[in-house]
N, C-alpha and C positions, 0 to 999 in steps of 0.2 A: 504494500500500500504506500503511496506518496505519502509524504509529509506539508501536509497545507500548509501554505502562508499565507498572508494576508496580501502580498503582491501576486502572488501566484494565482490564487482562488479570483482578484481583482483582474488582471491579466485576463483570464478564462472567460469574465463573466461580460470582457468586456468582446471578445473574439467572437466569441461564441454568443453573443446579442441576447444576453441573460437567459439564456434556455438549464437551470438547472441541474437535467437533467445529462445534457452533452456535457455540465462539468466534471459531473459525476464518475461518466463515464470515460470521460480523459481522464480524469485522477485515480481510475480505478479504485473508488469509494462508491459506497450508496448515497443518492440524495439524502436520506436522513441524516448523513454523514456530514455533507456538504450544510443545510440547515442548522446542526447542530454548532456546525463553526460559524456560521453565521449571527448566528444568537449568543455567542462571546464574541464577535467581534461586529460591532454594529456598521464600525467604516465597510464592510463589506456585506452585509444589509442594505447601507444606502448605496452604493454601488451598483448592488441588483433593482434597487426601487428607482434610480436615475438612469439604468438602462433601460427598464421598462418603461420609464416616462417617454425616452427618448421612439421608442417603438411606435410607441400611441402618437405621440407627435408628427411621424414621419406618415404614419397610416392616416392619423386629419388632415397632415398637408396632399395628399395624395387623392382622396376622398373632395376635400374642398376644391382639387385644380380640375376633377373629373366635374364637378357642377356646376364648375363655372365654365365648363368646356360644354356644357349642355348634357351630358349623360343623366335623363331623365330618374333612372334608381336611383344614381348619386344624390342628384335632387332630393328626390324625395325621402329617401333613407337621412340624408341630412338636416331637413326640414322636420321632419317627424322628431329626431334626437337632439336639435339644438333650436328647433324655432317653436 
């Protein structure tokens, strides 16, 4: 088994676009493994919570250029959830 770090696990969660589970399995540890280092180390909690933000940003910006583009679902999937 690796030995986690905190740049390391940071590193990973940052390649790997906070998927958990792909850390896991580069580190040759179980997700609950991965979690549990996280919950002692909270810089890599916000880590995973500022690449997830960064996901969802990318997917609005993505979502917003399709409705301004006219894609009618875009539209309306976007109106329904923010208007």
């Amino acid at each position: 088994m690796a030995k986690l770090t905190v740049e390391k696990v940071n590193k990973l969660i940052d390649e790997l676009m906070g998927n958990v589970s792909m850390v896991a399995r580069t580190l040759n540890v179980d997700r609950s493994t991965v979690y549990s280092f996280m919950a002692k180390h909270p810089s890599v909690k916000a880590k995973l919570d500022e690449s997830r933000e960064k996901m969802i940003d990318n997917v609005e910006s993505k979502l917003y250029s399709k409705a301004l583009d006219g894609d009618t679902t875009a539209m309306i999937f976007f109106l329904k959830t923010q208007g």
